[in-house]
The first five atom37 places (N, CA, C, CB, O) and aatype in JSON, in Angstrom:
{
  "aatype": [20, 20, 20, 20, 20, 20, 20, 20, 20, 20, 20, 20, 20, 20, 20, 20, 20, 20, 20, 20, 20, 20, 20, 20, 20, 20, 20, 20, 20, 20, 20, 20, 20, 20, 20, 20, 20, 20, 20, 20, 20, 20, 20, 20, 20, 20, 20, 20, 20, 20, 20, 20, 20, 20, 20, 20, 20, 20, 20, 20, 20, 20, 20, 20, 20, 20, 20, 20, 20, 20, 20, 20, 20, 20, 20, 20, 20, 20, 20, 20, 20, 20, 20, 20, 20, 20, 20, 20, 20, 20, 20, 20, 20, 20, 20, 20, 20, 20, 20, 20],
  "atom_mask": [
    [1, 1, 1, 1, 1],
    [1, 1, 1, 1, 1],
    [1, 1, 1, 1, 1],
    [1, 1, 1, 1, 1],
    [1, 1, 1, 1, 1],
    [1, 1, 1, 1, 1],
    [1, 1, 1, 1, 1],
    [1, 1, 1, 1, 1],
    [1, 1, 1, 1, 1],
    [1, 1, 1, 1, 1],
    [1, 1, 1, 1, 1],
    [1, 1, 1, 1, 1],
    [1, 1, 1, 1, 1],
    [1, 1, 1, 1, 1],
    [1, 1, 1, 1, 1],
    [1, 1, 1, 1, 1],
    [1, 1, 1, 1, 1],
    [1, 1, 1, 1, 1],
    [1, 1, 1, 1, 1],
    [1, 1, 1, 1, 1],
    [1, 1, 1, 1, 1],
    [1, 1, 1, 1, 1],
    [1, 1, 1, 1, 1],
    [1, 1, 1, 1, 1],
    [1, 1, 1, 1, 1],
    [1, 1, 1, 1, 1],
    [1, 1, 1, 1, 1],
    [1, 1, 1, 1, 1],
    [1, 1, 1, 1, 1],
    [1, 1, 1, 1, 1],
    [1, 1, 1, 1, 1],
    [1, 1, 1, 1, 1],
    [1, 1, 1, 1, 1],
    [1, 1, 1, 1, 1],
    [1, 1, 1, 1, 1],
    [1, 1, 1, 1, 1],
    [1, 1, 1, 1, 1],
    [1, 1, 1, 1, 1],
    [1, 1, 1, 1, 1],
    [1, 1, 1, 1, 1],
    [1, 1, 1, 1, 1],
    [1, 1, 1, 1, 1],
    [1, 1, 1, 1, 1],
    [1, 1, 1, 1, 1],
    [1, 1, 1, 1, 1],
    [1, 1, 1, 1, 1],
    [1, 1, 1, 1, 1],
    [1, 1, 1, 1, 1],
    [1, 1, 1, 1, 1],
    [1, 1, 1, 1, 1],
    [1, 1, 1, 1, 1],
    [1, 1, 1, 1, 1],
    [1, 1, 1, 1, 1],
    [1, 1, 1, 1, 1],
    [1, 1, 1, 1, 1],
    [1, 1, 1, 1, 1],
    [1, 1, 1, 1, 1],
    [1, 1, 1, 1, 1],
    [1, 1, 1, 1, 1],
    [1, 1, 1, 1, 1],
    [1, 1, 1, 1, 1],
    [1, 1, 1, 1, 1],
    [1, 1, 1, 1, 1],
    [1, 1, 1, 1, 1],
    [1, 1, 1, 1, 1],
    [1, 1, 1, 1, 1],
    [1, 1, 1, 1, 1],
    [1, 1, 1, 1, 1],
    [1, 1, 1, 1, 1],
    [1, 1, 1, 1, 1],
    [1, 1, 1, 1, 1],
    [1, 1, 1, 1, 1],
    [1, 1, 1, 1, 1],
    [1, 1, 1, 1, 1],
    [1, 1, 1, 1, 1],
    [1, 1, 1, 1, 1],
    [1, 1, 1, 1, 1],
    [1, 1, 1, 1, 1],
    [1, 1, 1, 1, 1],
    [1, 1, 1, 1, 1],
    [1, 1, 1, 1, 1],
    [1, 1, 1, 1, 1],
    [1, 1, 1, 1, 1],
    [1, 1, 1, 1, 1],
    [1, 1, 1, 1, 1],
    [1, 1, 1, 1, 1],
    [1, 1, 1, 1, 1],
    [1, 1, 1, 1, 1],
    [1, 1, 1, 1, 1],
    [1, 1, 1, 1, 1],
    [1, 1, 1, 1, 1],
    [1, 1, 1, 1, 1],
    [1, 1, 1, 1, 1],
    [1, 1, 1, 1, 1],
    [1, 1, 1, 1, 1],
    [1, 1, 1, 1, 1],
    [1, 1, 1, 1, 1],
    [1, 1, 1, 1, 1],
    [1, 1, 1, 1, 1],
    [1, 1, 1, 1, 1]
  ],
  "atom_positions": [
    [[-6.82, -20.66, 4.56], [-6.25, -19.35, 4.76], [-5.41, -19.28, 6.04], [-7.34, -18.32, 4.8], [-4.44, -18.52, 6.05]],
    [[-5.73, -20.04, 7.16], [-4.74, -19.99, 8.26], [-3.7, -20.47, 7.91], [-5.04, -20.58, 9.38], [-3.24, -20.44, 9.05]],
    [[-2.69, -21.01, 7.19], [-1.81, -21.31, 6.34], [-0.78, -19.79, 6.17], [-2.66, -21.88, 4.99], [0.37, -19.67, 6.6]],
    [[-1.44, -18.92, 5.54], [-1.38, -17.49, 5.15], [-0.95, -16.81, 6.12], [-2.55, -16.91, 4.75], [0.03, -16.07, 6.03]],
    [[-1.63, -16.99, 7.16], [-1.03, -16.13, 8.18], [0.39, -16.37, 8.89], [-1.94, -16.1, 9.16], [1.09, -15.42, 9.23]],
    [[0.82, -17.93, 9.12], [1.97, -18.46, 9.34], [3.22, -18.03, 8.17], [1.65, -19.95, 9.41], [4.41, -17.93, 8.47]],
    [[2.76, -17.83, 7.06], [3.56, -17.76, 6.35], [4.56, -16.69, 6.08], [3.05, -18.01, 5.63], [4.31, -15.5, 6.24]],
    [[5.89, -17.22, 5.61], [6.98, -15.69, 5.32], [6.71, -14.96, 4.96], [7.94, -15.48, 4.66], [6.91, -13.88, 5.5]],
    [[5.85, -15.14, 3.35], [5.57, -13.61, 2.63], [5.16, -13.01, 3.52], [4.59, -13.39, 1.49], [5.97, -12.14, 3.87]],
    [[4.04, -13.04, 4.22], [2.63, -12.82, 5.62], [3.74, -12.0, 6.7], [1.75, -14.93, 6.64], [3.89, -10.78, 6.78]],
    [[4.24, -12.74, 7.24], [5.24, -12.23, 8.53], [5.93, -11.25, 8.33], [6.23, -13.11, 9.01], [6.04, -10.38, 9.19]],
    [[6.89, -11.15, 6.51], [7.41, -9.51, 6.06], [6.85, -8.99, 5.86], [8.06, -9.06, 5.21], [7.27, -7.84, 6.0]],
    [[5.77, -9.05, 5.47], [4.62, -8.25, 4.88], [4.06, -7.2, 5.93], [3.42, -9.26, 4.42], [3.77, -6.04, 5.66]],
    [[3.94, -7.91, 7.38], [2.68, -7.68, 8.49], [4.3, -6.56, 9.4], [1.7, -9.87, 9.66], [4.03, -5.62, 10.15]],
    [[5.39, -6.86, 9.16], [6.51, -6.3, 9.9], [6.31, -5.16, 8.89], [8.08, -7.17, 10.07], [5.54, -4.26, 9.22]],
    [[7.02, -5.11, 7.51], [6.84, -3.76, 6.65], [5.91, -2.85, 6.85], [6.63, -3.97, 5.41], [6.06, -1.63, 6.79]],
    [[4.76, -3.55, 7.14], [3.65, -2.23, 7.16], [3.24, -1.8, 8.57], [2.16, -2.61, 6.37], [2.41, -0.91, 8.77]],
    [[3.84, -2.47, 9.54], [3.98, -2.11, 10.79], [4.66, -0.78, 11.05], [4.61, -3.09, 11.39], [4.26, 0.23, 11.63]],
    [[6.16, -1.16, 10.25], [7.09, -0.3, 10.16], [6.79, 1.43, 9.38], [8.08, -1.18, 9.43], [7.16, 2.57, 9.69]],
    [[6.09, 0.96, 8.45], [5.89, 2.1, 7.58], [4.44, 2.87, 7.8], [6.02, 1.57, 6.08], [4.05, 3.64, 6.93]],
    [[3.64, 2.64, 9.02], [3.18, 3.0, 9.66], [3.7, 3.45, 11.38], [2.44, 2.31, 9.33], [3.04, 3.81, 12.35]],
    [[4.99, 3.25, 11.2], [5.52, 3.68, 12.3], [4.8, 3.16, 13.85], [5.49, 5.13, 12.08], [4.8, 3.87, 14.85]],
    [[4.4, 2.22, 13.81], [3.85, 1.05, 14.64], [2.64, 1.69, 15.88], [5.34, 0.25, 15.47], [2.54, 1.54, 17.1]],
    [[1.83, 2.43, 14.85], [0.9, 3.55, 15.63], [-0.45, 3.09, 14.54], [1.6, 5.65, 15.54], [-0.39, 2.98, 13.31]],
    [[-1.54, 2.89, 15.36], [-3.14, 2.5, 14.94], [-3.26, 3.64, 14.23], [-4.43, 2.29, 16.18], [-3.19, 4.82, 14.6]],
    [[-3.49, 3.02, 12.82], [-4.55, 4.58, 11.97], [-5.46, 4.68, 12.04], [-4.77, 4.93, 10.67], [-5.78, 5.63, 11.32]],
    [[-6.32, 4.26, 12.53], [-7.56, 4.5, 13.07], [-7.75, 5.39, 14.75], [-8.11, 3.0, 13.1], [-8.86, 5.68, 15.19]],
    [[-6.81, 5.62, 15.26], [-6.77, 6.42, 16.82], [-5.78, 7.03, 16.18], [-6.43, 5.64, 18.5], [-5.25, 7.66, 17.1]],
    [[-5.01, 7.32, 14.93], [-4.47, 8.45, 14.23], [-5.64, 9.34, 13.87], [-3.67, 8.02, 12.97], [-5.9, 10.45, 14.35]],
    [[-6.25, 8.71, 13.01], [-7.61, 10.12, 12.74], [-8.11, 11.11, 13.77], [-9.12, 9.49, 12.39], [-8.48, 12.25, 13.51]],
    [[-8.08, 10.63, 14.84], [-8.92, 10.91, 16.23], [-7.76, 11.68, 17.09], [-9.54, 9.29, 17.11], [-8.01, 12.14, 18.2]],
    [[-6.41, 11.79, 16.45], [-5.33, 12.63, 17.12], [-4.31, 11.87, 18.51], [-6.24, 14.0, 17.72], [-3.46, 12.43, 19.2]],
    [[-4.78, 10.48, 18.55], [-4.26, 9.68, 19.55], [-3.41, 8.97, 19.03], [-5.08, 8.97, 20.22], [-3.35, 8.55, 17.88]],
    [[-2.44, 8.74, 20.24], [-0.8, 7.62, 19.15], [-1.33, 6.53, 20.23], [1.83, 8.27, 19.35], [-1.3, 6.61, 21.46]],
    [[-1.84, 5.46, 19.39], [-1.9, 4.04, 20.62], [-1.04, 2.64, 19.0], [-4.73, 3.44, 21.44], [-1.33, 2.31, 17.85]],
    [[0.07, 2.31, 20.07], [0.34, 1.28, 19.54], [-0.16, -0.02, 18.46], [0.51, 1.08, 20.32], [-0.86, -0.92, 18.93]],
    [[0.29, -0.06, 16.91], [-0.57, -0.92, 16.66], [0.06, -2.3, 16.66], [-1.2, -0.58, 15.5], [1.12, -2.63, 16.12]],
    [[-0.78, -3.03, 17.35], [-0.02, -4.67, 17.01], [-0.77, -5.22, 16.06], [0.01, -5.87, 18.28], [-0.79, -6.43, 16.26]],
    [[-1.6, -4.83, 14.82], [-2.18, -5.96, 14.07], [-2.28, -5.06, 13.19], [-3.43, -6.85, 14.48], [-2.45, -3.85, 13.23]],
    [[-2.09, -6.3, 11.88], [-2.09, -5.84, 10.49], [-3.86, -5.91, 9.75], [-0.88, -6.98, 9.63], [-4.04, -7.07, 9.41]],
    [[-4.47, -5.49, 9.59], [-5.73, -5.06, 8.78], [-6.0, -5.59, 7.11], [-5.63, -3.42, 8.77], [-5.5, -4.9, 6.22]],
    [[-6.7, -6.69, 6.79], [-6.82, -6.3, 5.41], [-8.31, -5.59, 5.41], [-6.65, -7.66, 4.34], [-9.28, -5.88, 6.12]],
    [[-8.17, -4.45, 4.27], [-8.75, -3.8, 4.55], [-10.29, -3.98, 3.83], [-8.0, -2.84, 4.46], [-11.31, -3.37, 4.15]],
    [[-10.05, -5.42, 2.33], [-10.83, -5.54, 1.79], [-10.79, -7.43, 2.0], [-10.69, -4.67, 0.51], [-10.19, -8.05, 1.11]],
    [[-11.4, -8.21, 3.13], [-11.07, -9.64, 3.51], [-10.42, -10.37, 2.86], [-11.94, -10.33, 3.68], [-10.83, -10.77, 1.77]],
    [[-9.31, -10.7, 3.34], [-8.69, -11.89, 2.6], [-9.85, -12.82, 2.09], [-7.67, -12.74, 3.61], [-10.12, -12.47, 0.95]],
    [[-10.56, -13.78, 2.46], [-12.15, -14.07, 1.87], [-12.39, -13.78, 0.87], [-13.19, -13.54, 2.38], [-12.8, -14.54, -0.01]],
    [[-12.12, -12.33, 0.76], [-13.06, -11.91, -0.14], [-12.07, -11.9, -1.83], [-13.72, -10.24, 0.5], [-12.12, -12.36, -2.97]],
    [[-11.3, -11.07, -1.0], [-10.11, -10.78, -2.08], [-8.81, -11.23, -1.95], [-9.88, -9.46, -2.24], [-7.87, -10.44, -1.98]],
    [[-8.65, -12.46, -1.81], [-7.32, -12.83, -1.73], [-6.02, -12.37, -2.6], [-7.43, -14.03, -1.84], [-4.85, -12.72, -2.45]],
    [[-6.56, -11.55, -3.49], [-5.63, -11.5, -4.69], [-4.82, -9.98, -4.1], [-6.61, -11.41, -6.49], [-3.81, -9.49, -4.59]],
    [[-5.57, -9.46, -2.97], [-4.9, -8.59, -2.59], [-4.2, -8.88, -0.83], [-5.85, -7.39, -2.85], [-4.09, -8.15, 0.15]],
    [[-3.99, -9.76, -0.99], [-3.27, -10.26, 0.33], [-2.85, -9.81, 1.09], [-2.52, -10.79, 0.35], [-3.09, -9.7, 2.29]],
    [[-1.19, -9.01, -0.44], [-0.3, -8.92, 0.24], [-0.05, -7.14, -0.25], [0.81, -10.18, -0.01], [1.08, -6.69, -0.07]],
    [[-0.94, -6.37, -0.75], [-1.01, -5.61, -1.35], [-1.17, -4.15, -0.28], [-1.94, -6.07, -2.27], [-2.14, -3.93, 0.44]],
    [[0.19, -3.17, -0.43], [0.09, -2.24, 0.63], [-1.09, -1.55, 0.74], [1.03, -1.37, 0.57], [-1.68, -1.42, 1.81]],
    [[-1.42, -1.16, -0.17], [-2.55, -0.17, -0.02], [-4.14, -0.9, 0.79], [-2.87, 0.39, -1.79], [-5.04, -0.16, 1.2]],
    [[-4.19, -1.95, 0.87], [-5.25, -3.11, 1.68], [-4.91, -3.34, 2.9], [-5.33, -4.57, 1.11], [-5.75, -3.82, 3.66]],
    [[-3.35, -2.99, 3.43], [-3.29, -3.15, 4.72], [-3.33, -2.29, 6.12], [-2.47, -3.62, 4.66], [-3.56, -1.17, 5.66]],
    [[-3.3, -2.21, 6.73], [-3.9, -0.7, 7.48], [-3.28, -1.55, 9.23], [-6.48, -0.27, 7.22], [-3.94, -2.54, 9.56]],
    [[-2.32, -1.21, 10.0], [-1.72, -1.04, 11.3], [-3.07, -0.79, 12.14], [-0.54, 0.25, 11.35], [-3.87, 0.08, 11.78]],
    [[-3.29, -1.65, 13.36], [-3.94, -0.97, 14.03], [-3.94, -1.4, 15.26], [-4.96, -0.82, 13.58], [-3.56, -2.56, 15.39]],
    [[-4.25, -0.8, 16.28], [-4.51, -1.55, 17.52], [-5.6, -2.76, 17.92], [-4.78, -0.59, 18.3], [-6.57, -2.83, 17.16]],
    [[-5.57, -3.61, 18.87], [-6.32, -4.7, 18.55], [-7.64, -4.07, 19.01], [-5.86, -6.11, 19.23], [-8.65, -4.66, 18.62]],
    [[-7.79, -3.02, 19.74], [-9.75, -2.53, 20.02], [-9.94, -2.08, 19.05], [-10.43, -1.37, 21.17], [-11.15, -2.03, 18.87]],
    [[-9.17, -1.51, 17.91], [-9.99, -0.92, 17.1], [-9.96, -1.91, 15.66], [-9.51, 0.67, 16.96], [-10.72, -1.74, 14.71]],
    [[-8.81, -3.04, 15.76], [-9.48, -4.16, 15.13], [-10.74, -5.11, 14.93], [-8.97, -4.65, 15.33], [-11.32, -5.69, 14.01]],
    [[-10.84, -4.94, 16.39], [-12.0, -5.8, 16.88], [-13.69, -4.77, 16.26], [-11.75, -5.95, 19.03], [-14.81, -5.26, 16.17]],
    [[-13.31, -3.38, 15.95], [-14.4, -2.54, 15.62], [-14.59, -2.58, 13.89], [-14.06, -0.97, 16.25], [-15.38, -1.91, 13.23]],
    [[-13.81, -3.39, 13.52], [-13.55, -3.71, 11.81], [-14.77, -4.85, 11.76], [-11.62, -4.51, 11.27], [-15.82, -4.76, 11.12]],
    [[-14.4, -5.74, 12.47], [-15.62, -7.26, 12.14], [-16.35, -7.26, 13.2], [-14.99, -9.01, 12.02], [-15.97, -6.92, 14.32]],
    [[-17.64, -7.73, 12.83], [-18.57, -8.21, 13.46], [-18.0, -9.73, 14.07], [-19.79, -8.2, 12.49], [-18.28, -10.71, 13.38]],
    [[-17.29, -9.96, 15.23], [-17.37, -11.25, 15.66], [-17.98, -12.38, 16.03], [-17.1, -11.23, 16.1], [-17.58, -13.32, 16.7]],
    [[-19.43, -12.08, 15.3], [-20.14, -13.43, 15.23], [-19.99, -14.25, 13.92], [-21.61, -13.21, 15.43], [-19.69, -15.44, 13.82]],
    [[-20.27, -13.31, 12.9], [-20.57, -13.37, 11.94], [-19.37, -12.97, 10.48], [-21.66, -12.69, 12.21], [-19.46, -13.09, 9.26]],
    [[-18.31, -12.45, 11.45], [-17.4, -11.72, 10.89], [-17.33, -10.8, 9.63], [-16.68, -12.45, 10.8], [-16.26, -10.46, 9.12]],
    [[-18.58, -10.42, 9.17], [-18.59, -9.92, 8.53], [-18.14, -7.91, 8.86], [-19.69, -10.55, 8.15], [-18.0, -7.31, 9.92]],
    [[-18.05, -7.39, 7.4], [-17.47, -5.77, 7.62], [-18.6, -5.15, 8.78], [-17.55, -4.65, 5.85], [-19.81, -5.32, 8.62]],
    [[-18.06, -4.46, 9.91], [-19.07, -3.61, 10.3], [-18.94, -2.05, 9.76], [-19.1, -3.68, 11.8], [-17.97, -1.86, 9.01]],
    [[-19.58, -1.17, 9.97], [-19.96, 0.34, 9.41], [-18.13, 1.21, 9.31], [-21.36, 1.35, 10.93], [-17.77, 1.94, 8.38]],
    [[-17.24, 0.81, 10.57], [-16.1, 1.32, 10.47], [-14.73, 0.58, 9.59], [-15.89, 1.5, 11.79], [-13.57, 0.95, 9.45]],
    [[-15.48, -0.64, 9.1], [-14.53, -1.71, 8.58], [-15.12, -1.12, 6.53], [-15.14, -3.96, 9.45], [-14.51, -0.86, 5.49]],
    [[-15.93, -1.14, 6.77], [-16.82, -0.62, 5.45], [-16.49, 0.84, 4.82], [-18.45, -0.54, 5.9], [-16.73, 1.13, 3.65]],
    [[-15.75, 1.95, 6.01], [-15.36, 3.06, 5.92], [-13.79, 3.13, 5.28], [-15.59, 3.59, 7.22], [-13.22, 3.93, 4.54]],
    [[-13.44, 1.99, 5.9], [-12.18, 2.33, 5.35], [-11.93, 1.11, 3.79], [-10.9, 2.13, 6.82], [-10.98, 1.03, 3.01]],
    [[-13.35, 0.25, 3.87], [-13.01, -0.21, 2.25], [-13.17, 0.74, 0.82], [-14.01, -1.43, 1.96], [-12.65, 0.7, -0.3]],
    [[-14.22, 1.64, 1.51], [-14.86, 2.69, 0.72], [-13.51, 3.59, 0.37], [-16.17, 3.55, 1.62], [-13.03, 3.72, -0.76]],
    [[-13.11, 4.04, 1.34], [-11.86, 4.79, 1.34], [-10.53, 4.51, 0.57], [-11.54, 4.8, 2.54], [-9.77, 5.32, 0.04]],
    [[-10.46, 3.46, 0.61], [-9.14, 3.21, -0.03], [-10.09, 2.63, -1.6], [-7.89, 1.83, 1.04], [-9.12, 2.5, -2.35]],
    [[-10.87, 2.38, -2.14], [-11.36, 2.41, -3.73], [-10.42, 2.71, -4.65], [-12.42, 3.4, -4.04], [-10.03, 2.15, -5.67]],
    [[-9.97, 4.18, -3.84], [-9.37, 4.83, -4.85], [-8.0, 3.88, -5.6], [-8.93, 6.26, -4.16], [-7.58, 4.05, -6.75]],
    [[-7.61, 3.13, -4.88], [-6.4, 2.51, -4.95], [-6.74, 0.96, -5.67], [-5.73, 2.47, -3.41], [-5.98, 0.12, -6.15]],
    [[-7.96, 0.99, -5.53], [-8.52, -0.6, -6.71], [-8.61, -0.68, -7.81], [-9.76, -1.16, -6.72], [-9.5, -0.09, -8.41]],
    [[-7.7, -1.44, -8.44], [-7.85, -1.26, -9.95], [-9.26, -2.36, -10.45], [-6.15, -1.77, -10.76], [-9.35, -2.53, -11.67]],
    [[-10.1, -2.93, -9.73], [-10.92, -3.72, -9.55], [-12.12, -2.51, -9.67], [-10.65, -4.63, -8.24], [-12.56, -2.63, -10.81]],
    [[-12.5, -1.94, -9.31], [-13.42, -0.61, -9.26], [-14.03, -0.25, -10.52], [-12.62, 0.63, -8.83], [-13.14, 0.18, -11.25]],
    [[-14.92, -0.23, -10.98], [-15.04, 0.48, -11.96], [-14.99, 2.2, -12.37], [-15.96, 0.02, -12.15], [-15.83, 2.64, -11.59]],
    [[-14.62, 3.05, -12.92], [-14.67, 4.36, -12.76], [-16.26, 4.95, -13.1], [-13.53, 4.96, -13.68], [-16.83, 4.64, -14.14]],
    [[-16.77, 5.71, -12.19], [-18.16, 6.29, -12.39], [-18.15, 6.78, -13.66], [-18.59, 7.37, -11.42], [-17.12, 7.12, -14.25]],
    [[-19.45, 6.86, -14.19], [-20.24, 6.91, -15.39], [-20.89, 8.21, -15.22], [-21.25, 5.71, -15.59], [-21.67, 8.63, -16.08]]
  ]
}
């Protein structure tokens, strides 16, 4: 996967949604604060779901402290605010099943 990140698709991809987030953390958007975002978010792990890579609705602008509040850096797994916003965007998974 570090491959992925070097790569062109990756680099337009990580600029577009920079852009179309107007280069401001959505996560210190909720909270009413404009802090610069330098990093692109998948929102459901590449790991996990590669098939959504490159897929807008999985990517999410953010600043790097409140990146760092997405994974657990030992273990890297989702923490409680990384888990909030997988929950959140569902709506946009065609992977999901619809409730019963």
């Amino acid at each position: 996967m570090a491959n992925f990140y070097t790569s062109r698709p990756w680099k337009n991809k990580r600029t577009r949604i920079l852009k179309r987030d107007e280069y401001c953390c959505r996560e210190c958007k909720r909270y009413g604060k404009h802090t610069e975002a330098t990093t692109v978010h998948h929102i459901n792990p590449l790991l996990n779901r590669p098939e959504l890579r490159l897929t807008n609705w999985n990517l999410l602008s953010l600043c790097s402290k409140c990146h760092d509040k997405m994974h657990n850096r030992i273990n890297d797994k989702l923490t409680a605010l990384g888990l909030y916003w997988v929950d959140k965007m569902k709506i946009f998974d065609t992977k999901v099943s619809p409730p019963t």
